[in-house]
C-alpha positions as CSV (number, residue, x, y, z in Angstrom):
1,X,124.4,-110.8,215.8
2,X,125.0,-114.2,217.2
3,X,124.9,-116.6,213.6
4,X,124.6,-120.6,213.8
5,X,127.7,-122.2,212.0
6,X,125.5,-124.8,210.9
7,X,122.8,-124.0,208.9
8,X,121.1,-127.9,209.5
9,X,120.8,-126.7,213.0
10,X,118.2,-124.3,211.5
11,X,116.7,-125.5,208.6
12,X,116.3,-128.9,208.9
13,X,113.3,-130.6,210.3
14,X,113.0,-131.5,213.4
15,X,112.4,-135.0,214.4
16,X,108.4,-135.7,214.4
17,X,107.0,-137.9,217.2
18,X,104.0,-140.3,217.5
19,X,101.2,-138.1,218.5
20,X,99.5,-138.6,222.2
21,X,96.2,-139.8,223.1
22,X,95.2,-136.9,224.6
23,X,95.9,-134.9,221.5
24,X,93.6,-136.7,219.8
25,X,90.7,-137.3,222.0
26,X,90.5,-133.8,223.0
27,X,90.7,-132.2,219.4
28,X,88.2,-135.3,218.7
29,X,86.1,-135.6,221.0
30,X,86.8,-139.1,221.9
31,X,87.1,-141.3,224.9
32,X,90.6,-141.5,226.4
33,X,90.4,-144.7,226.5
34,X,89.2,-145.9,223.1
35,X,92.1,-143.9,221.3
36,X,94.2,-146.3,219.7
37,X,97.7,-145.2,219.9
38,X,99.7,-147.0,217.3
39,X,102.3,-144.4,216.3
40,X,105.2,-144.7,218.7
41,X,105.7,-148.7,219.3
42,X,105.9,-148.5,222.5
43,X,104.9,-151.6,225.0
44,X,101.0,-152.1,225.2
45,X,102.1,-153.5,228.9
46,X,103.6,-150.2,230.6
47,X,106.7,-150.0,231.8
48,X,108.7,-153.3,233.5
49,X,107.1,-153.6,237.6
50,X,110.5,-154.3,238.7
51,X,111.8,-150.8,237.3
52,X,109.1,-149.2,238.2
53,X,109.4,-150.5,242.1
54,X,113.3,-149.8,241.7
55,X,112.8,-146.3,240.4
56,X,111.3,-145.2,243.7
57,X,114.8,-146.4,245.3
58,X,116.3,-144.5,243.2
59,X,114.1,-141.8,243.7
60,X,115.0,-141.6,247.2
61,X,118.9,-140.5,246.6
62,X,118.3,-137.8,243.5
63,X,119.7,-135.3,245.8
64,X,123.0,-137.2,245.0
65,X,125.1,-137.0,242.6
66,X,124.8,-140.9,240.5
67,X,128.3,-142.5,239.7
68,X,129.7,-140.6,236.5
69,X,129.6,-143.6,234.3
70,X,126.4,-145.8,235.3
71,X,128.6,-148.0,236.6
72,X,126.1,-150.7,238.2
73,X,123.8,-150.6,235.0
74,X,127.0,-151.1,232.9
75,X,127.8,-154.1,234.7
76,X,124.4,-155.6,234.7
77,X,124.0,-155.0,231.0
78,X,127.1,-156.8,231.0
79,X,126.8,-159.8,233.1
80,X,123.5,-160.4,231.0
81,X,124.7,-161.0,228.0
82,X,128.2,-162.3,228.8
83,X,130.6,-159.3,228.3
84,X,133.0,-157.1,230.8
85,X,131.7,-154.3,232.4
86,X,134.1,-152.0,230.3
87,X,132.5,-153.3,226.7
88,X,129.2,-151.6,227.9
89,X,128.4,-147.7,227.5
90,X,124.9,-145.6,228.5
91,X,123.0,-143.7,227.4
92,X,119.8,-141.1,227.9
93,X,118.0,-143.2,225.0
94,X,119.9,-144.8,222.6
95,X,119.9,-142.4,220.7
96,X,121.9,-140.4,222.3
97,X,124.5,-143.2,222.1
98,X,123.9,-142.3,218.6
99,X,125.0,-138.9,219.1
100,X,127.5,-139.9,220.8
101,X,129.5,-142.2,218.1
102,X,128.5,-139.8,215.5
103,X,130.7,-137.0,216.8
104,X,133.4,-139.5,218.0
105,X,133.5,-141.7,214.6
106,X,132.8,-138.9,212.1
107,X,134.6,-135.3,211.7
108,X,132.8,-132.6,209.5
109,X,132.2,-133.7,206.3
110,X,132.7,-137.5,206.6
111,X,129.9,-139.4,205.2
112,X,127.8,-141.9,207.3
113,X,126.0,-144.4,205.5
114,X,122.4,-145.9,206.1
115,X,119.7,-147.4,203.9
116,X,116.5,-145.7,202.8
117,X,114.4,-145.4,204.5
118,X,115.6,-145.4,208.1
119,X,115.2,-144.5,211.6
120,X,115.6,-140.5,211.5
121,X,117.7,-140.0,214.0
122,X,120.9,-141.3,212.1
123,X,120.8,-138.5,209.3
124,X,119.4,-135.9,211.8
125,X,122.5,-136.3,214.0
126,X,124.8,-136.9,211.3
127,X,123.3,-133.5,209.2
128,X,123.2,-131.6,212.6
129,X,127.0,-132.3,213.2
130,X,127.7,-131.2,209.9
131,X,128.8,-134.9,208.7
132,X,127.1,-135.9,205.2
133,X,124.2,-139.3,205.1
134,X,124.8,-141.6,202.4
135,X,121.6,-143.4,201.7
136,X,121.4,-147.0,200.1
137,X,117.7,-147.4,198.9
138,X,115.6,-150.8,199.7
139,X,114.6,-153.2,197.5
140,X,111.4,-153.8,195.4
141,X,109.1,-154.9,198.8
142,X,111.8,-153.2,201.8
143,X,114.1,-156.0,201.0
144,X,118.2,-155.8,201.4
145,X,120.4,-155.2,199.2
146,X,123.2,-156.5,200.4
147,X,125.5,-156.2,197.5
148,X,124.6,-152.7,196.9
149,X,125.0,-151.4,200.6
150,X,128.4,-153.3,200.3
151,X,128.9,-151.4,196.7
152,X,128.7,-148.3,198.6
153,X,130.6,-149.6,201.5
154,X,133.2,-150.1,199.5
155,X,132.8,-146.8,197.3
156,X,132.7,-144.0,200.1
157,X,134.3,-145.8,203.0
158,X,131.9,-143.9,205.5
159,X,133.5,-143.5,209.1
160,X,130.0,-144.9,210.5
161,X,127.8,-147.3,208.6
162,X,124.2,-148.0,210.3
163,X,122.6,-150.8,210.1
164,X,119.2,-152.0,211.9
165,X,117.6,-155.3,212.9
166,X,114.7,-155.4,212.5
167,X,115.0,-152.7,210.4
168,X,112.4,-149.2,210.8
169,X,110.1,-148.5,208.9
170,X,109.6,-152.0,207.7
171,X,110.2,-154.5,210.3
172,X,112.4,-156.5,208.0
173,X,115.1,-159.1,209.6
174,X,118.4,-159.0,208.4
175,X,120.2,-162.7,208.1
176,X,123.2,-163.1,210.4
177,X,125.0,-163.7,207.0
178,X,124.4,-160.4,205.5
179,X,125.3,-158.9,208.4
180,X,128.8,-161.0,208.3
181,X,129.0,-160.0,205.0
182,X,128.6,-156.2,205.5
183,X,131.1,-156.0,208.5
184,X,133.9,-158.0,206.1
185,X,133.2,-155.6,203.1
186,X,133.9,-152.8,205.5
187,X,137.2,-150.8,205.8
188,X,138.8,-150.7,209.0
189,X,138.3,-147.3,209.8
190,X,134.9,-147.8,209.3
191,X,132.2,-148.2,212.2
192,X,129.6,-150.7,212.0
193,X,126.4,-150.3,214.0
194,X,124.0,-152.7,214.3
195,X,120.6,-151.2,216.0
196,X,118.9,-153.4,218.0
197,X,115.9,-151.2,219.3
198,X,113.6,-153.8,218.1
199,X,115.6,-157.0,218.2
200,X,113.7,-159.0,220.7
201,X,110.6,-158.7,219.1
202,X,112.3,-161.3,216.2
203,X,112.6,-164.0,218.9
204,X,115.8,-164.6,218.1
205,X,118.9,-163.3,220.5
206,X,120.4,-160.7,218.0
207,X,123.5,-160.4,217.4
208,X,126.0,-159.1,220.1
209,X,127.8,-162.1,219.5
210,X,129.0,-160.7,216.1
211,X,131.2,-158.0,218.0
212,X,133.4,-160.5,219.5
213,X,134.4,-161.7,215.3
214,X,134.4,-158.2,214.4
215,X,136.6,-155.3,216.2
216,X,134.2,-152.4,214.1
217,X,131.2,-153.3,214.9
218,X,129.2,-152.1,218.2
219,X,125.7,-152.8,218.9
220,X,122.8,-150.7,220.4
221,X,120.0,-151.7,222.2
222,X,117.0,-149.4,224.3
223,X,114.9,-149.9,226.9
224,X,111.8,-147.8,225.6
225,X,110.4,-151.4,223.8
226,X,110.6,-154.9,225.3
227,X,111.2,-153.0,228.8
228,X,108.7,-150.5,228.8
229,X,111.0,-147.3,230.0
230,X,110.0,-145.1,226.8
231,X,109.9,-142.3,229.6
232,X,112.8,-142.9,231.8
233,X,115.5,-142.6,228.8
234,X,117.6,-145.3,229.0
235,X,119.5,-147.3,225.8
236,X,123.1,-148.9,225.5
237,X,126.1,-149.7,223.0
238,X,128.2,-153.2,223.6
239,X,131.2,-154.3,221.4
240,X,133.6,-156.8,223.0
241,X,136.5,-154.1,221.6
242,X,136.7,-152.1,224.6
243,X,138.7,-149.6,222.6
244,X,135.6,-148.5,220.8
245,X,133.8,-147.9,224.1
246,X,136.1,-145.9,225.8
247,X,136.0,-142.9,223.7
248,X,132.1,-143.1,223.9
249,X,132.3,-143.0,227.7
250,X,134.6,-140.1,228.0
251,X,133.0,-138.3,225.1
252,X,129.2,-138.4,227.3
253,X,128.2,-135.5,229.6
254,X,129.3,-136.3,233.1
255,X,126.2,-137.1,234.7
256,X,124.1,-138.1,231.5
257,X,122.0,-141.0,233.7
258,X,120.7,-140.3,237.3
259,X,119.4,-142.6,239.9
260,X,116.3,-143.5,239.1
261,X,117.6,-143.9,235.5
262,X,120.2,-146.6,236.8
263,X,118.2,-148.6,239.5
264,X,115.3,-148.6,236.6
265,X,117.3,-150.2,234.3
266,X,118.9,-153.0,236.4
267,X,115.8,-154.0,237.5
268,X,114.6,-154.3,234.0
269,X,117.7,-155.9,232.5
270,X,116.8,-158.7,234.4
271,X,112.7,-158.8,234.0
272,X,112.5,-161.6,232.0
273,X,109.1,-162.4,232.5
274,X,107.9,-158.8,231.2
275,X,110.0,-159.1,228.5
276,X,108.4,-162.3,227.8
277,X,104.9,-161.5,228.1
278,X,105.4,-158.6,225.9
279,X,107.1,-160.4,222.9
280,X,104.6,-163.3,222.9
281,X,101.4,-161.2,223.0
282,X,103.0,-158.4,220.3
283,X,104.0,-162.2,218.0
284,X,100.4,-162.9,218.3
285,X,98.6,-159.5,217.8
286,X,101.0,-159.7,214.7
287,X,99.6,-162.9,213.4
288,X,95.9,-161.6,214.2
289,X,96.3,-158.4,212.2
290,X,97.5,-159.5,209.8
291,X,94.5,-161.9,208.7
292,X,92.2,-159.0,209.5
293,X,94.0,-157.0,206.9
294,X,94.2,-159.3,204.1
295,X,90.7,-158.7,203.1
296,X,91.5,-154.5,202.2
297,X,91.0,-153.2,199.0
298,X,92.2,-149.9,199.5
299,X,95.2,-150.9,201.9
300,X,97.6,-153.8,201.9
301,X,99.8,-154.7,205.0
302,X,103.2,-154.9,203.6
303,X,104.4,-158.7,204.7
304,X,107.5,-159.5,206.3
305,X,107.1,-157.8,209.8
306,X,109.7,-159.3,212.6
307,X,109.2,-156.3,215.0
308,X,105.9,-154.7,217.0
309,X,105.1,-152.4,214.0
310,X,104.1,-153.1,210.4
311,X,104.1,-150.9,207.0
312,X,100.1,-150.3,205.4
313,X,100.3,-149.7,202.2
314,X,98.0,-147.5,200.5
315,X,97.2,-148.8,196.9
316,X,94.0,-146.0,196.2
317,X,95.5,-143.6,194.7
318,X,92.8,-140.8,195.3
319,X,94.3,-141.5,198.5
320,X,98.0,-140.4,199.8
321,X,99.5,-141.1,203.5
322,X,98.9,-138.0,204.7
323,X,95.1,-137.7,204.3
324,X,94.7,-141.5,205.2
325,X,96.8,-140.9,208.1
326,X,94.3,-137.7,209.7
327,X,91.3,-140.0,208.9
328,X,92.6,-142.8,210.7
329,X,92.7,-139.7,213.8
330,X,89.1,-138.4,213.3
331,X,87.9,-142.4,214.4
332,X,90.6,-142.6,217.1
333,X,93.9,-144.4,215.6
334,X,97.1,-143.2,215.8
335,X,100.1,-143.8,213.4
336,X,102.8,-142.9,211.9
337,X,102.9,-140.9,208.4
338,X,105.5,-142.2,206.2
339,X,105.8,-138.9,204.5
340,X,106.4,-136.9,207.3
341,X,108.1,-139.6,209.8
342,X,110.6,-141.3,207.2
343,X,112.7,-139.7,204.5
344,X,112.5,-141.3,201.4
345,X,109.2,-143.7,202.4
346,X,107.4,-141.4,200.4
347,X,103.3,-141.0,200.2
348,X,102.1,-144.5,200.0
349,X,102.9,-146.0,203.5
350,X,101.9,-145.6,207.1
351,X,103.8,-147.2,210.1
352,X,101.4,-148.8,212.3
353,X,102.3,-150.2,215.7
354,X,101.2,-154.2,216.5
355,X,99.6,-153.5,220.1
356,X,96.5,-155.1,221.8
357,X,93.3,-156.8,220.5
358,X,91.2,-154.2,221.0
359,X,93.4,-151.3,219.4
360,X,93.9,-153.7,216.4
361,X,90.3,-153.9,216.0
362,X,90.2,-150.7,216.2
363,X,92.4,-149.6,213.5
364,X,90.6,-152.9,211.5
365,X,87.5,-150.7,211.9
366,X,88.8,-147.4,211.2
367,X,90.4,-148.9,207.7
368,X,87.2,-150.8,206.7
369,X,85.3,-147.2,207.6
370,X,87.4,-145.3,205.1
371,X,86.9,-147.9,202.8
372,X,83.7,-147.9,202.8
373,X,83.7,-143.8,202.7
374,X,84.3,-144.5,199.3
375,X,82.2,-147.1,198.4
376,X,79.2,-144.9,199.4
């Protein structure tokens, strides 16, 4: 019989996604249109109106083969944020420009480091490649540690360390500083990369500036957020050392991004004004729930939020994250369930996506219902 040489490929989990609306309002019997999706931070807005009008140019040529390297998109990404063409590689998502640096940067058994928390995919890929996670735990309230992440830096010189700003599950920003710090602890043959999924959310322009100081470090960016392309698969990795890119380029499948992939994404890239009207109305909603959900007693939003998601703590302890989590379904609200969705976040928290007024009040509601469950 045909055997799997590695056993992660197996028996591991698989990653867990945000659940649909239609899931829920069939199994619920609710409204399509009152479910309050909250588990996937996605944009509230749709998709960018310029991609979308490009994606039909794009759709007009699929029975040709695209240009092997995303060439136009790479040098759009490029001109917008001041690098060559040549410092920019694509992918289907960014994560798989994760998958890609993990089997370039990391042989079997090297150790990739990340805090804990953190987005799944890095220890996924890394345990699915056969290359060994090192975890860094958070601080007392999801703060860094920068000394400690250096500590381990320093201990297991990892081929790949991942960092992300804001960092997922928490939303916390990471000073340019620490950042600085991290990338001149670091070994040469060590990899620093700096996720950016959820970077313009901060207001601030992130940090690809950092890769022109530092020849490790590459920084990764997607379109599913501020753009609005969660479907169309489209993310990126810049470092102004174009020998870090190459590798990435030439390790991709040949035609990873078609057309409509590539017309989509230049036409976003420079859809400012979507961008825009995104991050201010997600700043706002962020402001607004978090007044409505000072007044909990069974749930506490966990402060310090810079991206379009939050942490909810649970402090009842008759309740846990799961069962919290499937009674925030049964009135309509959808989010994530740190037990399930993050390893290490354990059964206390639930990652909650900031979105529009009228999904915020719902999930107000919902919270204030299951407090009340008890109360009665």
């Amino acid at each position: 019989m045909v055997s799997v040489k590695n056993a992660a490929l197996v028996q591991n989990e698989p990653y867990t996604p945000g659940l649909s609306r239609e899931y829920v309002a069939q199994k619920f019997g609710i409204a399509l249109g009152e479910v309050a999706k909250l588990g996937s931070a996605e944009n509230p807005f749709g998709p960018s109106p310029k991609a979308a009008a490009a994606i039909e140019t794009g759709r007009a040529r699929i029975d040709l083969y695209p240009e092997w390297t995303s060439r136009a998109l790479r040098a759009a990404i490029a001109k917008k944020y001041g690098f060559e063409e040549d410092c920019v590689v694509c992918g289907s998502g960014e994560t798989e420009v994760i998958s890609f640096i993990i089997r370039t940067y990391a042989g079997a058994g090297d150790p990739i480091l990340m805090y804990e928390p953190c987005f799944p995919i890095y220890h996924m890929f890394a345990e699915n490649e056969g290359r060994v996670p090192v975890y860094v735990p958070m601080g007392p309230g999801f703060t860094f540690i920068i000394d400690s992440y250096i500590a381990k830096l320093k201990d297991v010189k990892p081929r790949i360390a991942f960092l992300t700003n804001p960092h997922s599950p928490s939303g916390r920003l990471m000073e340019e500083r620490e950042i600085r710090a991290i990338c001149e602890a670091a070994d040469n043959e060590t990899l620093i990369v700096l996720d950016e999924a959820y970077i313009h959310f901060t207001q601030t322009a992130g940090s690809m500036h950092l890769t022109r100081d530092y020849p490790n470090l590459i920084v990764l960016r997607t379109f599913s957020k501020a753009f609005g392309l969660a479907g169309l698969r489209l993310g990126f990795g810049i470092a102004a050392n174009k020998a870090l890119i190459t590798p990435l380029i030439n390790i991709k499948p040949t035609w990873n991004l078609g057309h409509m992939q590539v017309e989509g994404g230049i036409a976003a890239i420079g859809d400012d004004e979507h961008v825009n009207k995104t991050v201010d109305m997600i700043v706002e909603m962020r402001g607004y729930v978090t007044e409505k959900l000072a007044g909990l007693n069974r749930f506490r939003m966990v402060p310090g939020s810079r991206s379009n998601f939050f942490l909810i703590e649970i402090t009842d302890e008759s309740l846990d994250s799961t069962s919290a989590f499937e009674q925030l379904l049964k009135r309509g609200v959808i989010v994530k369930d740190g037990s399930v969705s993050f390893r290490g976040l354990g059964k206390r928290y639930m990652r909650c996506d900031v979105s529009h007024k009228v999904h915020m009040d719902r999930l107000v509601w919902a919270l204030k219902e299951i407090e009340a469950q008890k109360a009665s």
